[in-house]
N, CA, C and O of each residue as an XYZ file, in Angstrom:
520
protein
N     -12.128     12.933     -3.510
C     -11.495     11.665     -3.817
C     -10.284     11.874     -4.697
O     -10.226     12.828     -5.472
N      -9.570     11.217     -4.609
C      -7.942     10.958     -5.378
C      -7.980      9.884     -6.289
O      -8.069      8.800     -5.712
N      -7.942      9.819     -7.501
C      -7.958      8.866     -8.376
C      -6.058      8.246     -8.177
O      -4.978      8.826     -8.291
N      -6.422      6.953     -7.871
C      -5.085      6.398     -7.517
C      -5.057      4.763     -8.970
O      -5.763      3.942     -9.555
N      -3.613      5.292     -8.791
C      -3.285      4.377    -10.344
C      -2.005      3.554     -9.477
O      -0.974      4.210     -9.334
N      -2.036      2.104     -8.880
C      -0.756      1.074     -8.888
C      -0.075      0.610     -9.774
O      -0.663      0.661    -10.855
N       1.308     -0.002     -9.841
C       1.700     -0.657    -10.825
C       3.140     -1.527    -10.245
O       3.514     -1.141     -9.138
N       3.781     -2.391    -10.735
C       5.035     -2.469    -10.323
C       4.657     -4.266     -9.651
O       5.502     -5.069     -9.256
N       3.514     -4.421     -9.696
C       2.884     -6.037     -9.170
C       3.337     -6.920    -10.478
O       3.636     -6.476    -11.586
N       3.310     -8.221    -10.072
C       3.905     -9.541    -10.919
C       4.575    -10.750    -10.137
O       4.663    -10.823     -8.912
N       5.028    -11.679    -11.050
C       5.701    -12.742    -10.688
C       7.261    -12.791     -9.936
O       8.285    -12.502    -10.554
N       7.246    -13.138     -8.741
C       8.090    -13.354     -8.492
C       8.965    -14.734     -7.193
O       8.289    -15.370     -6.384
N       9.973    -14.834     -7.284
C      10.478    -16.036     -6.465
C      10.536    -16.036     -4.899
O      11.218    -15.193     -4.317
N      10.066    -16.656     -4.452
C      10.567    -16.511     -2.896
C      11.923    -15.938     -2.395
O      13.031    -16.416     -2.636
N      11.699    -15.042     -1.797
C      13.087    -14.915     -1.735
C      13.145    -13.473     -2.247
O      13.679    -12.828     -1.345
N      12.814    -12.577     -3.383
C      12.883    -11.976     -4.601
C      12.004    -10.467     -3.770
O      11.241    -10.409     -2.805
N      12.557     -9.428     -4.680
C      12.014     -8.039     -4.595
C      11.003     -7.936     -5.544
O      10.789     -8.485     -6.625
N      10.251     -6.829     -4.661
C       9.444     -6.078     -6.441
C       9.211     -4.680     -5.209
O       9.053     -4.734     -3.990
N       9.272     -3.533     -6.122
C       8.798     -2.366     -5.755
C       7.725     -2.142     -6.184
O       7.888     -2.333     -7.389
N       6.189     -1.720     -5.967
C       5.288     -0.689     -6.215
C       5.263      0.176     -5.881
O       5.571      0.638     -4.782
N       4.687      0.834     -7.226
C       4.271      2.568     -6.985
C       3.054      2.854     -7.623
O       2.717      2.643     -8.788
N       2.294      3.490     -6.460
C       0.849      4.099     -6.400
C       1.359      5.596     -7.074
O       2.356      6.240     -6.748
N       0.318      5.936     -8.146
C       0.462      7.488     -8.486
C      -0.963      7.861     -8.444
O      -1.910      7.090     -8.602
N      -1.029      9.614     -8.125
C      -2.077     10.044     -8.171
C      -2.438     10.739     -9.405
O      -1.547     11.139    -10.155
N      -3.708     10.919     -9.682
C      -3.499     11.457    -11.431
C      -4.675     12.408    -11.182
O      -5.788     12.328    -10.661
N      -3.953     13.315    -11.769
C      -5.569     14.104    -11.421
C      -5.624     15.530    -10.096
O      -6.221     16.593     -9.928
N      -4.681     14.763     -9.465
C      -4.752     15.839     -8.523
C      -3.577     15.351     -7.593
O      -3.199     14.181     -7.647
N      -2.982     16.310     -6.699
C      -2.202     16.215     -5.521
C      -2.111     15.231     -4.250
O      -3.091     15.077     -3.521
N      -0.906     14.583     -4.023
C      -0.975     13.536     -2.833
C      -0.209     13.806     -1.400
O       0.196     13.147     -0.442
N      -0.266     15.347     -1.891
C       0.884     16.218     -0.967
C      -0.126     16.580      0.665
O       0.262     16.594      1.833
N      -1.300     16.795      0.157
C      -1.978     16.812      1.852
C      -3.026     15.264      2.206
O      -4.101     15.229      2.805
N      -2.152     13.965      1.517
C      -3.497     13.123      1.760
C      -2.471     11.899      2.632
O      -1.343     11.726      2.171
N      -2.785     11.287      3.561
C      -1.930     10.092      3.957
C      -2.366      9.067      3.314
O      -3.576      8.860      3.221
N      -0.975      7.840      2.483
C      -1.190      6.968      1.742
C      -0.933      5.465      2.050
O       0.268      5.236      2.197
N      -1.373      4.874      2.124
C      -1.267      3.517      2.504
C      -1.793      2.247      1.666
O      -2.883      2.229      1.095
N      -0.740      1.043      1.672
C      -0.606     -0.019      0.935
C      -1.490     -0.985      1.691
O      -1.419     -0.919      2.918
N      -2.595     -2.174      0.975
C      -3.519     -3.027      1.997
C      -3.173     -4.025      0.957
O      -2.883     -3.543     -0.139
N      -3.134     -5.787      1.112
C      -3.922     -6.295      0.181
C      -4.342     -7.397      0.613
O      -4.146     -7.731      1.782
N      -4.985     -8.147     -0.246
C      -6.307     -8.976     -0.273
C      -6.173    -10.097     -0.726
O      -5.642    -10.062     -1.836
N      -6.557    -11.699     -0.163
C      -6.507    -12.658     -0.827
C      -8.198    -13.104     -0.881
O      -9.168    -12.870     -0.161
N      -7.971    -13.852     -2.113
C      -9.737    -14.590     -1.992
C     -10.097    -15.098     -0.768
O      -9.265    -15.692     -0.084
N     -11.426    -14.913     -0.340
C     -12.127    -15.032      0.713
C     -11.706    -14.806      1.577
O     -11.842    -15.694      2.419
N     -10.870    -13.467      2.068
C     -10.161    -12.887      3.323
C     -10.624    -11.682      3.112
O     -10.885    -11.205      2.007
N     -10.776    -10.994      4.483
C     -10.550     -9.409      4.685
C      -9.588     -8.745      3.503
O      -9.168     -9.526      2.649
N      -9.247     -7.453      3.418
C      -8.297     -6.374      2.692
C      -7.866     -5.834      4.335
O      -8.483     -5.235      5.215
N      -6.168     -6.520      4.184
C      -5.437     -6.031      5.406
C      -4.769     -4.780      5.446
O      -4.492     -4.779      4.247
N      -4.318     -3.785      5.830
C      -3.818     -3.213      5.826
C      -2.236     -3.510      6.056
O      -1.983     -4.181      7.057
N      -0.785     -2.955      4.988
C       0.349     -3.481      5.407
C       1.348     -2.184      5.845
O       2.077     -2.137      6.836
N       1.163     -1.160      4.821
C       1.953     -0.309      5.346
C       1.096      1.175      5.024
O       0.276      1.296      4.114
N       1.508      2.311      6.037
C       1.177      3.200      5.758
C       1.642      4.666      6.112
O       2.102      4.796      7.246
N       1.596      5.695      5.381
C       2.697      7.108      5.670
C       2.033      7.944      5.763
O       1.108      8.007      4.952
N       2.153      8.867      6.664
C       1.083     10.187      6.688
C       1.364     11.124      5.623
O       1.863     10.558      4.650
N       1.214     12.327      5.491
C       0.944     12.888      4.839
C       2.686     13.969      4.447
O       3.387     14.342      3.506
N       2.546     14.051      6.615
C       3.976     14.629      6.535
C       5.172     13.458      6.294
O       6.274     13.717      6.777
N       5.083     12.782      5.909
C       6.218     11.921      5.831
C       6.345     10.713      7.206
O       5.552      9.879      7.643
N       7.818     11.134      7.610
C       7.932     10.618      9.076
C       7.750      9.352      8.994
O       7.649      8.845      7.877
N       7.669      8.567     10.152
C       7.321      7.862     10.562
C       6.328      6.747     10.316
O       5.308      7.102     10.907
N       6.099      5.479      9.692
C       5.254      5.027      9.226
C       4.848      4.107      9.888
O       5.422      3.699     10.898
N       3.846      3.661      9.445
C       3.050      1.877     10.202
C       3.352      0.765      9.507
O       3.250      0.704      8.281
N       3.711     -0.110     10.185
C       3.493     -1.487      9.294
C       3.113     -2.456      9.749
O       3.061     -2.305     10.969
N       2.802     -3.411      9.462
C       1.784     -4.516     10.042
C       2.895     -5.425     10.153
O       3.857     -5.216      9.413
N       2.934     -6.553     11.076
C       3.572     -7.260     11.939
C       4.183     -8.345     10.157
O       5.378     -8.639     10.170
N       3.636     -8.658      9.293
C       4.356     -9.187      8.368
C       5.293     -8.802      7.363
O       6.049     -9.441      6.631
N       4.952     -7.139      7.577
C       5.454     -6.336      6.553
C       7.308     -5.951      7.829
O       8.430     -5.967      7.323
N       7.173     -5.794      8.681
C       8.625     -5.702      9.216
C       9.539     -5.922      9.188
O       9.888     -7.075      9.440
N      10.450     -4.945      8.865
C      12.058     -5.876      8.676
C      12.099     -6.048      6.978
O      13.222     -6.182      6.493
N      11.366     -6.051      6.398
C      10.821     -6.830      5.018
C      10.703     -5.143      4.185
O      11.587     -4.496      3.623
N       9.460     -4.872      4.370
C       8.888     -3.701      3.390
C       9.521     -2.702      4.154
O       9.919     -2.776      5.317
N       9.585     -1.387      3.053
C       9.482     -0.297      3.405
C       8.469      0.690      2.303
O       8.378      0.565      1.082
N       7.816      1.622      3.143
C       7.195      2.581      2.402
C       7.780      3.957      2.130
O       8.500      4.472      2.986
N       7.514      4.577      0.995
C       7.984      6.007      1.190
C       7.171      6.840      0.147
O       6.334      6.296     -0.573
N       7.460      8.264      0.087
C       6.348      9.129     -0.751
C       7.642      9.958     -1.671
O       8.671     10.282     -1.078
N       7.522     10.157     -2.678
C       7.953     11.870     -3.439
C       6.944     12.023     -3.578
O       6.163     11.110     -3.844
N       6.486     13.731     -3.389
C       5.636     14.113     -3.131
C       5.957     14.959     -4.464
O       4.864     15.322     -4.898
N       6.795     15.339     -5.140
C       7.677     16.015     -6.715
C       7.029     15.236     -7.464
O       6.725     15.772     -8.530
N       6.632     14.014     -7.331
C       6.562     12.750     -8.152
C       5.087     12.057     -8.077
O       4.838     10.899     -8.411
N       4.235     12.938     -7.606
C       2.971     12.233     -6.853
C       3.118     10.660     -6.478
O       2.203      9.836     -6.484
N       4.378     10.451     -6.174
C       3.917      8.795     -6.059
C       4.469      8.257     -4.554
O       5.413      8.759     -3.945
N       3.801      7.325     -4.187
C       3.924      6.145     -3.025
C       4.704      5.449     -3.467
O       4.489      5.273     -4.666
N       5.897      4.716     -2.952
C       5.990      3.553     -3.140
C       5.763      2.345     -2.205
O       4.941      2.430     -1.293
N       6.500      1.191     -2.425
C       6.165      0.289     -1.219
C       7.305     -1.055     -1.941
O       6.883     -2.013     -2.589
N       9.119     -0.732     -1.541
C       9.600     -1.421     -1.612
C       9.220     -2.827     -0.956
O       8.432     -2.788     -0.011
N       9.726     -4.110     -1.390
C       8.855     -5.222     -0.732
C      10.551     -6.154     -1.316
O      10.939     -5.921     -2.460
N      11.362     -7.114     -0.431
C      12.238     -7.556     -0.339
C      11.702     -9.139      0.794
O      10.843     -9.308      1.659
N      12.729     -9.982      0.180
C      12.455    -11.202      1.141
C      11.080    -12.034      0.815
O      10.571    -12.831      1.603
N      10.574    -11.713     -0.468
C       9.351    -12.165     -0.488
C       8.933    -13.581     -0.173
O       9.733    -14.517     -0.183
N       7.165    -13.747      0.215
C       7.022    -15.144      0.421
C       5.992    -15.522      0.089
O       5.186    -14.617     -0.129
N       5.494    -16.932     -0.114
C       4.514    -17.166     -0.594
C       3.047    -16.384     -0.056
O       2.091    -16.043     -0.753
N       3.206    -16.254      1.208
C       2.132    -15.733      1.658
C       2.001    -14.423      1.381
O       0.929    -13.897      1.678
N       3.000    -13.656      0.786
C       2.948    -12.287      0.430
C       1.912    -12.344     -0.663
O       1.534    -11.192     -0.877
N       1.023    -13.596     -1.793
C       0.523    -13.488     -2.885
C      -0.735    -12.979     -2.225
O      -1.400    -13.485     -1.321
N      -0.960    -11.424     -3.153
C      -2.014    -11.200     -2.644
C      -2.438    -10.169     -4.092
O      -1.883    -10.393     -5.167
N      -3.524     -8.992     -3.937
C      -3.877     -8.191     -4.842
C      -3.595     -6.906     -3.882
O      -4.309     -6.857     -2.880
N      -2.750     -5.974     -4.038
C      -2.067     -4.839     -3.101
C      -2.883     -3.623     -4.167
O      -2.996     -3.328     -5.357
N      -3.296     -3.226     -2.909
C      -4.513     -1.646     -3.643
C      -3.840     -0.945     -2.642
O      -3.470     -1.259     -1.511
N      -3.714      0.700     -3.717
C      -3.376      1.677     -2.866
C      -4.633      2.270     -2.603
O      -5.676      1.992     -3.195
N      -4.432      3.506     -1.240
C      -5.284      4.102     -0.746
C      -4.761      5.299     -0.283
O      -3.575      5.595     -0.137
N      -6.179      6.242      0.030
C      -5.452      7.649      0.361
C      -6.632      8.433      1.261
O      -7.862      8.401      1.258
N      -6.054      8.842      1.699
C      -7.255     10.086      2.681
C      -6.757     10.764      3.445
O      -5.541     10.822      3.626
N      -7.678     11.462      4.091
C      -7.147     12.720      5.670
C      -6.359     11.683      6.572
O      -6.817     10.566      6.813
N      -4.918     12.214      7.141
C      -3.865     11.681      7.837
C      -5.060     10.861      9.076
O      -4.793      9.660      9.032
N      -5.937     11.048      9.852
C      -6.418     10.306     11.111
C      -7.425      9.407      9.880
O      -7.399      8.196     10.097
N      -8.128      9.740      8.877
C      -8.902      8.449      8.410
C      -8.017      7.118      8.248
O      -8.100      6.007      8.771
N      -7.070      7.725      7.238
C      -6.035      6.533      6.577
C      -5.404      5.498      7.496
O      -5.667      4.295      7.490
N      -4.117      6.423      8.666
C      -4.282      5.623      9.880
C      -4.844      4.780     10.644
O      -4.356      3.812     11.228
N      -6.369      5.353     10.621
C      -7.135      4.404     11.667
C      -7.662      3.258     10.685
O      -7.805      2.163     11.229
N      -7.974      3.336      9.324
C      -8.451      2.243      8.635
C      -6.887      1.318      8.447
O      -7.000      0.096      8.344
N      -5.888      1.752      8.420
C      -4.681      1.157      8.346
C      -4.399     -0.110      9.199
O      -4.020     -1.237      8.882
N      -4.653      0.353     10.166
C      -4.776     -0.869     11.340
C      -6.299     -1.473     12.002
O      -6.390     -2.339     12.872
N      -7.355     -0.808     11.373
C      -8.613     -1.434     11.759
C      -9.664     -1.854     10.894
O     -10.120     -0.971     10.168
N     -10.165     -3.019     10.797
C     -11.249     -3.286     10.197
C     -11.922     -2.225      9.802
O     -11.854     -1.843      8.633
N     -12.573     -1.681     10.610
C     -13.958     -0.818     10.651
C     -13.253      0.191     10.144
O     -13.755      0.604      9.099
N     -12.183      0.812     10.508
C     -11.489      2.078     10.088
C     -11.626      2.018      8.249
O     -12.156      2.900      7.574
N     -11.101      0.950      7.800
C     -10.741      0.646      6.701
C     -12.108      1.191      5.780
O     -11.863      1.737      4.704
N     -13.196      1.073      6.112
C     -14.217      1.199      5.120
C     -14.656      2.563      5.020
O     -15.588      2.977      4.330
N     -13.855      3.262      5.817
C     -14.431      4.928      5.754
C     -13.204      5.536      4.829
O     -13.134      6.760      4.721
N     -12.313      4.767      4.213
C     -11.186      5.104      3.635
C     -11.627      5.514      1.872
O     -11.574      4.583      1.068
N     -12.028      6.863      1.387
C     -12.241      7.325      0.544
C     -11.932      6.655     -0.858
O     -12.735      6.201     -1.673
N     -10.802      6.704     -0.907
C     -10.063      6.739     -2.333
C      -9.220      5.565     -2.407
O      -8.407      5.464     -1.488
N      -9.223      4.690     -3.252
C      -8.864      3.340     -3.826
C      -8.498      3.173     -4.962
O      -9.283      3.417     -5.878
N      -7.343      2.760     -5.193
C      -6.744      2.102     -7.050
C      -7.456      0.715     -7.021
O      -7.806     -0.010     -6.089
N      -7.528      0.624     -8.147
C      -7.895     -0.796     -8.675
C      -7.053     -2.073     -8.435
O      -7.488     -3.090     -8.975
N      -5.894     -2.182     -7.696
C      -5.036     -3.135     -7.134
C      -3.661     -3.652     -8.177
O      -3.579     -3.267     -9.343
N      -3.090     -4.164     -7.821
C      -1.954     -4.564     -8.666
C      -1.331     -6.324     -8.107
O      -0.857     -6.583     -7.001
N      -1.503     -7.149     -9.093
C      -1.647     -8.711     -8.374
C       0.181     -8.664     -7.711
O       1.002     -8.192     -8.498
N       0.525     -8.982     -6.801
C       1.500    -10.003     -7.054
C       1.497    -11.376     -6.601
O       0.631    -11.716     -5.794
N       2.396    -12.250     -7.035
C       2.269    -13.431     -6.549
C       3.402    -14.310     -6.722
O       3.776    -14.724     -7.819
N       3.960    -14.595     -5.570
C       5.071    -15.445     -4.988
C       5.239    -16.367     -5.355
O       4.702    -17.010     -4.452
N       5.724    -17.365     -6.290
C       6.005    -18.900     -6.376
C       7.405    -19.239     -7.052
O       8.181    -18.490     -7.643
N       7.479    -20.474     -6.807
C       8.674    -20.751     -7.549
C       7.851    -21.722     -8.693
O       8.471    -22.245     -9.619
């Protein structure tokens, strides 16, 4: 397991940026694929964006497009997860995550995938309003 630490969540306007960054503490995020999910009361934990391990190419979920981008320094143990254009519906609690490149992936985009996903931060709120 990867002890994962978020931060960079808060208040902001419709419309408005905020960047998070997931760090790993403790150990290396250089062979683990990392991915951003979050959660509103009485809903699933969605998956929004996510990066393998080698970099490349990432996933994002049909709300996060055009909008977010993800990226890794791997110098820096950290994830981020630029977030631009925000909206109300973006208010959620965004937890990072981490595991072997095919776990992370497949929980990224699947329910069921999602719960075999090892390693979890404690979340970071944000929330959209004017």
């Amino acid at each position: 397991q990867v002890y994962l630490v978020e931060s960079g969540g808060g208040l902001v306007q419709p419309g408005g940026s905020l960047r998070l960054s997931c760090v790993a503490a403790k150990s290396s995020l250089d062979y683990y694929a990392v991915g951003w999910f979050r959660q509103v009361p009485g809903e699933e934990r969605e998956g929004v964006s996510c990066i393998r391990s080698s970099g490349g190419a990432a996933h994002y979920a049909d709300p996060a497009k055009g909008r977010f981008t993800i990226s890794r320094d791997n110098a820096k143990n950290t994830v981020y997860l630029e977030m631009k254009d925000l909206k109300p519906e973006d208010t959620a609690v965004y937890y990072c995550a981490a595991d072997e490149d095919y776990v992370l992936m497949y929980g990224c985009t699947t329910l069921a995938g999602r719960s075999r996903i090892s390693s979890w931060g404690r979340g970071t709120q944000v929330t959209v309003s004017s």
